[in-house]
N, C-alpha and C positions, 0 to 999 in steps of 0.2 A: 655856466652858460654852455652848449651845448653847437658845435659847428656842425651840424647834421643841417643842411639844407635840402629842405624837401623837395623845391622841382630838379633838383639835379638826382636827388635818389628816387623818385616816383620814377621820371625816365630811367635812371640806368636798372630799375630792378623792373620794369614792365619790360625792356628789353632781354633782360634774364631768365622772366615768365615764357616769354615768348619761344627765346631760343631752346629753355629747359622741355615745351611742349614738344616742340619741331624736331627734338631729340629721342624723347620718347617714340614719338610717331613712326622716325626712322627706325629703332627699334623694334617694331612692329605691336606697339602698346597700344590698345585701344583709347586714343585721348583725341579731342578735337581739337585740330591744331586753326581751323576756320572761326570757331568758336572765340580761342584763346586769341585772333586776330580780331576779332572784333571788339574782343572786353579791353583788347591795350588801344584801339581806336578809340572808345569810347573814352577812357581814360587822358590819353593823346590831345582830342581835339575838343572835350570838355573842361578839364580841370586846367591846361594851361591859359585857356580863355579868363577861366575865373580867377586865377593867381594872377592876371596881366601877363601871364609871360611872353602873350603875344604880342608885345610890345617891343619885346626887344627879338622880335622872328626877323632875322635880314632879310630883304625884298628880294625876290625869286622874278622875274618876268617869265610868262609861258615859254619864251626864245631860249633864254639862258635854262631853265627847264628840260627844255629839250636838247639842248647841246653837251649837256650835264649828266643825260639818259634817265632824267625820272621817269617815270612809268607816268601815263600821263590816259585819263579815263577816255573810251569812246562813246560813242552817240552823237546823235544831232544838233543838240546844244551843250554839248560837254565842254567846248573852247572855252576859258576862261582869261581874261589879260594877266594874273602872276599867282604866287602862290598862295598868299592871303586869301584870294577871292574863291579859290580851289580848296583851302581848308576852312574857310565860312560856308560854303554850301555842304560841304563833306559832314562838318559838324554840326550840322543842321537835322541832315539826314539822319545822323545818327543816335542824335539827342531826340529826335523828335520819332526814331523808329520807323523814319520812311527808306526803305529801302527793301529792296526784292532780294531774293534769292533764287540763281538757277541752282537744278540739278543737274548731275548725270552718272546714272546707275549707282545710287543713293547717296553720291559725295557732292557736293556741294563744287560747283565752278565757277559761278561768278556774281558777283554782288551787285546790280544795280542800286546806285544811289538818287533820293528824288531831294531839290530844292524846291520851296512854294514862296510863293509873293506874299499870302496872305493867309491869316492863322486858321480860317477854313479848308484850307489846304487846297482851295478850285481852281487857281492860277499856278501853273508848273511856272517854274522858274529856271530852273538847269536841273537834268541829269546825266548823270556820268553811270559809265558799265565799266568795271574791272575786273577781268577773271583774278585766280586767287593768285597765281605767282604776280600777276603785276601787282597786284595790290601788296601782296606782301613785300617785295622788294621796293613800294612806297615809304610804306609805313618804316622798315629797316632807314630810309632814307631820310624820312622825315624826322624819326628816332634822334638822327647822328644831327642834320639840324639844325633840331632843338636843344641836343645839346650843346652844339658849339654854339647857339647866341645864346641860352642861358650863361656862357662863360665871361658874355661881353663887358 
């Protein structure tokens, strides 16, 4: 029998992808390090849904969020009441491919994210905007986490 558990190595090796990219990058290798953020989101806020691992996510409030310095999305309706409800609309966006992209001068700066009500997609629900450093210093966040209540 085999002590390899998988949500604890899916996170620490999507964080290894991650950091291995942003390494390159800084090297001045041609890799997309925006890219490589969105396939460990996608990764992130997909697969521990489907393992339950969101079950054991410790409750975050948007307060304690903010006093903690997450990176926390802007827009109109981007307030959310804790962190659950910030990573249900997030991985919504992301599973479902709603979300924009800005540019600027052919690099990618920031990801609008869209939630819908309804599987026609004609009722918005929440969206959040992240340029990439915030977003990336989420995901870093959300990273660590995940894994300390995986530990619980």
């Amino acid at each position: 029998m085999s002590n390899f558990d998988l949500e604890d190595e899916f996170i620490a090796r999507t964080q290894k992808n991650l950091i291995a990219i942003e390494c390159l990058k800084e090297k001045g290798v041609e890799v997309y390090e925006v890219t490589q953020l969105l396939n460990s989101m996608l990764g992130l806020l997909i697969f521990p849904k489907e393992r339950r691992l969101y079950e054991k996510i410790q409750p975050k409030s948007w307060d304690t969020m903010v006093e903690e310095g997450w990176p926390l999305p802007s827009g109109d309706n981007a307030h959310v009441s804790d962190l659950e409800e910030l990573i249900r609309h997030m991985r919504n966006a992301v599973a479902h491919c709603k979300f924009n992209l800005t540019t600027d001068h052919d690099e990618i700066s920031s990801i609008e994210f869209k939630s819908f009500r309804d599987r026609q997609r004609k009722r918005l629900l929440w969206t959040g905007v992240y340029d990439v450093a915030s977003l990336r210093k989420f995901v870093y966040m959300f990273l660590d986490h995940l894994q300390r209540s995986s530990r619980r």
